[in-house]
TORKOL-4160 file (C-alpha; in steps of 0.2 Angstrom, whole numbers, padded with zeros to 4 digits, m for minus):
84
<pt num="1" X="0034" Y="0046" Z="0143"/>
<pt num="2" X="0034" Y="0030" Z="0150"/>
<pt num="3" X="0023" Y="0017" Z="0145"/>
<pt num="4" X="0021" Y="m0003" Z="0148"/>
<pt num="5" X="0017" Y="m0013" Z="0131"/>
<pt num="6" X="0017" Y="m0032" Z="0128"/>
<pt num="7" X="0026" Y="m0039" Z="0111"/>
<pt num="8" X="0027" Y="m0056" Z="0103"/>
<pt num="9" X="0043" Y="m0063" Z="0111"/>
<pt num="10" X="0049" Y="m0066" Z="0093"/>
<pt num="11" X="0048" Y="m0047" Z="0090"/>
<pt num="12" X="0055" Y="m0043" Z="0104"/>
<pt num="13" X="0070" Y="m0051" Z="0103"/>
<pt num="14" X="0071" Y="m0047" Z="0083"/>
<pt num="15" X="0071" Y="m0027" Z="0089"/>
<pt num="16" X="0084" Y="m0029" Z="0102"/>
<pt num="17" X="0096" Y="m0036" Z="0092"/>
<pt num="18" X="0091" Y="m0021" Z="0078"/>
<pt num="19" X="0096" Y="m0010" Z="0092"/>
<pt num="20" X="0111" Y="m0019" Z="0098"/>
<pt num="21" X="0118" Y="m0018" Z="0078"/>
<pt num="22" X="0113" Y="m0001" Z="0077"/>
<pt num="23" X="0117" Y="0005" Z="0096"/>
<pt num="24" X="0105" Y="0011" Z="0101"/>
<pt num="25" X="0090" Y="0006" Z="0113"/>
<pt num="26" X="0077" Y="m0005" Z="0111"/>
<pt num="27" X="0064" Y="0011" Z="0113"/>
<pt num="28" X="0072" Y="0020" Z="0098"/>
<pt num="29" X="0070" Y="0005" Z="0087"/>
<pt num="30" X="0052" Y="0005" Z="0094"/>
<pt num="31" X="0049" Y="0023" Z="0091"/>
<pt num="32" X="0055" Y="0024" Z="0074"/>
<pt num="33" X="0045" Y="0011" Z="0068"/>
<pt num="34" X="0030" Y="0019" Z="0075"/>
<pt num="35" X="0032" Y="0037" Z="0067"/>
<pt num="36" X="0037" Y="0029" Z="0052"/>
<pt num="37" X="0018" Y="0020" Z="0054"/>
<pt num="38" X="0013" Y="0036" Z="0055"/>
<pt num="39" X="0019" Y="0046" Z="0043"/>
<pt num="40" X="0014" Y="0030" Z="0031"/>
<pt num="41" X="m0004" Y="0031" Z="0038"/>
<pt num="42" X="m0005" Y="0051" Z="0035"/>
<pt num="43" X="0001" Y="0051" Z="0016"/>
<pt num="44" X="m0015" Y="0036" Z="0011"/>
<pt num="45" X="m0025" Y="0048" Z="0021"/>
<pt num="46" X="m0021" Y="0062" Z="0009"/>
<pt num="47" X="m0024" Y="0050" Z="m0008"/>
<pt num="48" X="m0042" Y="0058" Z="m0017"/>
<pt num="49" X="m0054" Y="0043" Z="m0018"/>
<pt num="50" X="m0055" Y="0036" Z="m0034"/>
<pt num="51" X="m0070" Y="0040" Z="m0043"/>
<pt num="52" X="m0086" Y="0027" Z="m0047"/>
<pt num="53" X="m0097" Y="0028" Z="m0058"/>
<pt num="54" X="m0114" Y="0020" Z="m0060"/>
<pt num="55" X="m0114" Y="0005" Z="m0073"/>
<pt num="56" X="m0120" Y="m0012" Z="m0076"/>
<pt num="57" X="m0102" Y="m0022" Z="m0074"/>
<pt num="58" X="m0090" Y="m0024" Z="m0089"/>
<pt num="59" X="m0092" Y="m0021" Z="m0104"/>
<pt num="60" X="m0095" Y="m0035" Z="m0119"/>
<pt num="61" X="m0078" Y="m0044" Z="m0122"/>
<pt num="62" X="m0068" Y="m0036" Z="m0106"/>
<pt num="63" X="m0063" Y="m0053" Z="m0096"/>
<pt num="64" X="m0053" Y="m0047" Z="m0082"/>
<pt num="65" X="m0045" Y="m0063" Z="m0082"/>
<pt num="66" X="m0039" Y="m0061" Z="m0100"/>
<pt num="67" X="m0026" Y="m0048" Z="m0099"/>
<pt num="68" X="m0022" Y="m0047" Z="m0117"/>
<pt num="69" X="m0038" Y="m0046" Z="m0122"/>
<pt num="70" X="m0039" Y="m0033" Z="m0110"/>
<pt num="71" X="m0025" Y="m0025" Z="m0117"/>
<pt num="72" X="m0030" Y="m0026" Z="m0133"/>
<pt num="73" X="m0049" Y="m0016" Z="m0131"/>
<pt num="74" X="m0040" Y="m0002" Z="m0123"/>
<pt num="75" X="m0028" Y="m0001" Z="m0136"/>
<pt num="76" X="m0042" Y="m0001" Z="m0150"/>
<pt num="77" X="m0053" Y="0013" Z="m0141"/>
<pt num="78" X="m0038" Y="0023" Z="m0137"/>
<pt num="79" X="m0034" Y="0020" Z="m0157"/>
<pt num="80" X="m0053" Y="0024" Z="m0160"/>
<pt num="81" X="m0050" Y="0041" Z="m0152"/>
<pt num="82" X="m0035" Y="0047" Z="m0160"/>
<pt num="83" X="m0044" Y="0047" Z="m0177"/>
<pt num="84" X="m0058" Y="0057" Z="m0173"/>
């Protein structure tokens, strides 16, 4: 099929000289990048959402900004839950 689109002139002339490296035209260049567009848009579509769960925000001591400290509550529950 045979279509009119407009690009950025600096796109443009970054995809033709792709194509010229490569040899091949500035429509294959084109068309790759869109199936490969594609095929990127399909796999997220096929990701399960990530469960939510109702709370009331973080819990005491978890500062999101604090990664060790973070780091160190999850180690301490995960420890919490081996022993039982």
């Amino acid at each position: 099929m045979r279509t009119t689109i407009r690009l950025d002139d600096g796109l443009y002339r970054g995809v033709k000289a792709q194509a010229a490296l490569e040899g091949r035209t500035v429509g294959e260049v084109i068309e790759d990048a869109l199936r490969l567009r594609r095929q990127r848009s399909q796999a997220d579509a096929s990701f399960e959402p990530i469960p939510v769960y109702g709370g009331r925000g973080l819990m005491p001591g978890v500062g999101l900004g604090h990664t060790a400290a973070l780091q160190a509550l999850m180690d301490a529950d995960a420890l919490a839950k081996t022993k039982h």
